[in-house]
C-alpha positions as CSV (number, residue, x, y, z in Angstrom):
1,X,0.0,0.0,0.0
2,X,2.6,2.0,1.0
3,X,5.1,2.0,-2.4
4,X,1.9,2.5,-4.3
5,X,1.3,5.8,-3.0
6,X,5.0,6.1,-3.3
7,X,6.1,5.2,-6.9
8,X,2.3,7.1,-8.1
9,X,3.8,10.3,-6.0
10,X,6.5,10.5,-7.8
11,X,5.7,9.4,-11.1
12,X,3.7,12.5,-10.9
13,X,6.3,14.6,-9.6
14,X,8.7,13.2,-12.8
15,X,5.9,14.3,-15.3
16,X,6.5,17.7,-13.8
17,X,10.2,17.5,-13.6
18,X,9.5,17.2,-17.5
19,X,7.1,20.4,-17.4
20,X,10.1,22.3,-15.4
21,X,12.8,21.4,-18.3
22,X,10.4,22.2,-21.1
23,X,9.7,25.4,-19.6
24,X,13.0,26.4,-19.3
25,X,13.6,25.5,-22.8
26,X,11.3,27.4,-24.0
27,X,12.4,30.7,-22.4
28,X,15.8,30.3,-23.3
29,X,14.5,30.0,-26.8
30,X,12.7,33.1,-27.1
31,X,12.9,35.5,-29.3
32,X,15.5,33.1,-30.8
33,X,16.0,33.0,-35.1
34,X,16.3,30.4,-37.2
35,X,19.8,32.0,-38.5
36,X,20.9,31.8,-34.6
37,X,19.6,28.1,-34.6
38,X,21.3,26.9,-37.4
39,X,24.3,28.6,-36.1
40,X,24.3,26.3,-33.2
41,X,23.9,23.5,-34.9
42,X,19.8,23.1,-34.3
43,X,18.8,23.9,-37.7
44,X,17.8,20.0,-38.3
45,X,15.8,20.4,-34.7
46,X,14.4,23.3,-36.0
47,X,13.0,22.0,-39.4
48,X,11.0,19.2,-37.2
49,X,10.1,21.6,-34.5
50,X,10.8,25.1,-34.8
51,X,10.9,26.6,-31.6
52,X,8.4,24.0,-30.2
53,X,8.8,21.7,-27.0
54,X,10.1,18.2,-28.4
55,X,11.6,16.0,-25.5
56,X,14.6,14.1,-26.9
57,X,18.1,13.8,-25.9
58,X,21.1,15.1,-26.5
59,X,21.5,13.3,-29.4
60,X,18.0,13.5,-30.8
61,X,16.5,10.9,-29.8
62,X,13.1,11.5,-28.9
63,X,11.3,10.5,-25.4
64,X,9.1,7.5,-25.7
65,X,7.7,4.6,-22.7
66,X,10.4,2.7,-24.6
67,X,13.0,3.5,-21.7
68,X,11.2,2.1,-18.9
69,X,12.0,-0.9,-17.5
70,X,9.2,-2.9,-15.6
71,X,9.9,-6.7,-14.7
72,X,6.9,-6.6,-12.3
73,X,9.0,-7.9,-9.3
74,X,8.9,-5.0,-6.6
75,X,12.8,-6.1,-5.4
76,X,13.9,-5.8,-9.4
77,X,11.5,-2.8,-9.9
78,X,12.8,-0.7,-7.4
79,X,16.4,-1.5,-8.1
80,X,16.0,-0.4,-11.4
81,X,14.2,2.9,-10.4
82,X,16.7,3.5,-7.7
83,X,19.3,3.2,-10.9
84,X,17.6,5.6,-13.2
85,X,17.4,8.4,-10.1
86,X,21.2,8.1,-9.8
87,X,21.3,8.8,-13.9
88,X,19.0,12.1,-13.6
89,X,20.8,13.3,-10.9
90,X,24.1,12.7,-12.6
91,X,22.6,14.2,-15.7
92,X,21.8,17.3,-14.0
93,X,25.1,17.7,-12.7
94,X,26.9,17.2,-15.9
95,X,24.0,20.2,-17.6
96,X,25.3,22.1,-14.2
97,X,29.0,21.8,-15.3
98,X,28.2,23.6,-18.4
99,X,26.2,26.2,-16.9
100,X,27.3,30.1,-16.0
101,X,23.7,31.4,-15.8
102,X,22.5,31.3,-12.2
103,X,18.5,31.8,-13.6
104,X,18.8,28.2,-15.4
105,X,21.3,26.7,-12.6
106,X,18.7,27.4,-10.0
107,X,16.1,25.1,-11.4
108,X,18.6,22.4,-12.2
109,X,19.9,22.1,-8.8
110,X,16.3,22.3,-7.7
111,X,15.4,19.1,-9.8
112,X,19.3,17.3,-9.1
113,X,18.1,17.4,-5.1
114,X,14.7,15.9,-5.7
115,X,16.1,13.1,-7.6
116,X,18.0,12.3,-4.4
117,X,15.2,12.3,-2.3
118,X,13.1,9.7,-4.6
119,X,16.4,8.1,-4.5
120,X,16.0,7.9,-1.0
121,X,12.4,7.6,-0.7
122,X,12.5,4.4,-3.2
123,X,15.4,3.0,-1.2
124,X,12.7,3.0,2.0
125,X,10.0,1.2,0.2
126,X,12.5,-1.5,-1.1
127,X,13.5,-1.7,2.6
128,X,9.6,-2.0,3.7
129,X,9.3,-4.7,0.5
130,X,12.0,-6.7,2.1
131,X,10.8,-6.6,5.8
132,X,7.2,-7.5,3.9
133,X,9.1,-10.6,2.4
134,X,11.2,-11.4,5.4
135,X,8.1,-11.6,7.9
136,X,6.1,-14.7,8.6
137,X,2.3,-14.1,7.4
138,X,-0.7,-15.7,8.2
139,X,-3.9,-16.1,6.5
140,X,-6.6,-16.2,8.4
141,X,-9.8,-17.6,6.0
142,X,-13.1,-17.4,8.3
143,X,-14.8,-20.3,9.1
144,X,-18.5,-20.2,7.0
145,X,-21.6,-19.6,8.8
146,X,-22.6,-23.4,8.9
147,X,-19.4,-24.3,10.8
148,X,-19.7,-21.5,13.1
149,X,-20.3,-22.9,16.7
């Protein structure tokens, strides 16, 4: 019950970590030409896109379901959702390298610390899954009414 309301939470918190990024995307785009995107070596992104909002990575590829990994095992699961917190966070510190302006830093910092916490916070529902798997349970199936005494 517990890792339900988890993994939804922040499920729904990632969807808006994707609303953050796009966001800042598109303000730092603004007002931007298409000489001054072929310049930079966008003018293939901006053929597709324009100035629009099109998650991809850095090397084009665009955002799909295709990159999540579900085995349906909670231990496996959470391991691999653990793993891909560590990626964003390292992700955002590799953008953060690269970055002098403090108005785009802020947000990325913002975003590296809460992939720590769901780090964190999935590290405490695999340790909840383990004490779930670990304790002895007993199922208790009521006697029908006929048998009742």
């Amino acid at each position: 019950m517990m890792s339900d309301f988890l993994v939804h939470d922040i499920g729904t918190e990632e969807l808006a970590h994707m609303e953050i990024v796009g966001s800042m995307v598109h303000q730092l785009l603004d007002g931007v030409t298409a000489k001054q995107m072929r310049e930079a070596g966008l003018d293939a992104r901006y053929a597709e896109h324009g100035l629009g909002i099109y998650p991809m990575d850095s090397n084009g590829v665009p955002y799909t379901a295709a990159s999540f990994q579900s085995k349906g095992d909670p231990i496996t699961d959470l391991y691999e959702d653990m793993a891909a917190e560590q990626k964003a966070r390292t992700t955002y510190e590799y953008l953060l390298d690269q970055i002098d302006d403090e108005d785009v830093a802020a947000p990325l910092r913002f975003l590296r610390e809460r992939e720590v916490v769901h780090f964190q916070r999935f590290g405490e529902c695999l340790r909840y899954v383990y004490d779930y798997m670990d304790s002895k349970r007993q199922f208790v199936i009521p006697k029908p009414e006929f048998m009742r005494g």
